[in-house]
C-alpha positions in Angstrom: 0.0 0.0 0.0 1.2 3.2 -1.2 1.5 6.4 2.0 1.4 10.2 1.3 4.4 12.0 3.0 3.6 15.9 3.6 6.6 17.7 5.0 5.9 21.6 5.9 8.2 24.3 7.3 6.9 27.5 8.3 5.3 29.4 10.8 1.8 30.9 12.2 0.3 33.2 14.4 -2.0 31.6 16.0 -5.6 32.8 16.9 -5.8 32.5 20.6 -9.9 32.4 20.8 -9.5 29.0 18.6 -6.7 27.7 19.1 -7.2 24.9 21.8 -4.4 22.9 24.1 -4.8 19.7 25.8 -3.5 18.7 29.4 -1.1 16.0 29.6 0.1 16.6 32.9 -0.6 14.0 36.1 -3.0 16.1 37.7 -6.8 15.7 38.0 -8.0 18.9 39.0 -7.5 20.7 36.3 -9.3 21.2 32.7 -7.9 19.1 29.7 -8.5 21.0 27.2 -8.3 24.6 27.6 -8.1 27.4 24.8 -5.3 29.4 23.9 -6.6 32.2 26.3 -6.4 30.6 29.4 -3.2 28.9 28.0 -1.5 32.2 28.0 -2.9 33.0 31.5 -1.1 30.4 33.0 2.1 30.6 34.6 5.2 29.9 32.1 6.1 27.1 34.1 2.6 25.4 34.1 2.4 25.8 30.1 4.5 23.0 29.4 1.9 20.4 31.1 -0.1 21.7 28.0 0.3 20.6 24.2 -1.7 22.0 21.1 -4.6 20.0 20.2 -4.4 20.5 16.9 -1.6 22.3 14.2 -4.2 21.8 11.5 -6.5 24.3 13.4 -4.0 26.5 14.4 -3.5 26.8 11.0 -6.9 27.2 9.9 -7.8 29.9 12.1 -4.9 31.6 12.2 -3.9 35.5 12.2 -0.9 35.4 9.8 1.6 33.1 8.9 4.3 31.6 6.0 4.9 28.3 4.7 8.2 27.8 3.6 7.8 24.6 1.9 5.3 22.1 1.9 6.3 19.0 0.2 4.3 15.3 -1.1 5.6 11.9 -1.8 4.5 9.0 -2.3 5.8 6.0 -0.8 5.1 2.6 -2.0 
């Protein structure tokens, strides 16, 4: 079976309204997936138990940004 490689470079500002992170720390008591608000309000220390749900939104929604290359293969 054949795959599609995509490789990217480049860069985006994103949207901080709709751009959501997930929790993977150990704690319980906090929320999993939080938006990029309430991401930003954290303390810096406390950011890194947090990792974006999703680049493809990001990029979707986001205020600006620059692809630098975005290439496709095809492996068989």
């Amino acid at each position: 079976m054949s795959k599609i490689i995509i490789s990217t470079s480049g860069w985006c500002e994103a949207d901080p309204d709709r751009t959501m992170f997930q929790y993977i720390g150990p704690r319980d008591d906090v929320e999993r997936l939080i938006s990029g608000q309430q991401w930003l309000a954290l303390p810096k220390n406390d950011r890194s138990s947090y990792v974006l749900e999703s680049i493809a939104t990001a990029y979707k929604y986001s205020l600006d940004g620059d692809y630098d290359h975005i290439g496709i293969e095809v492996e068989e």
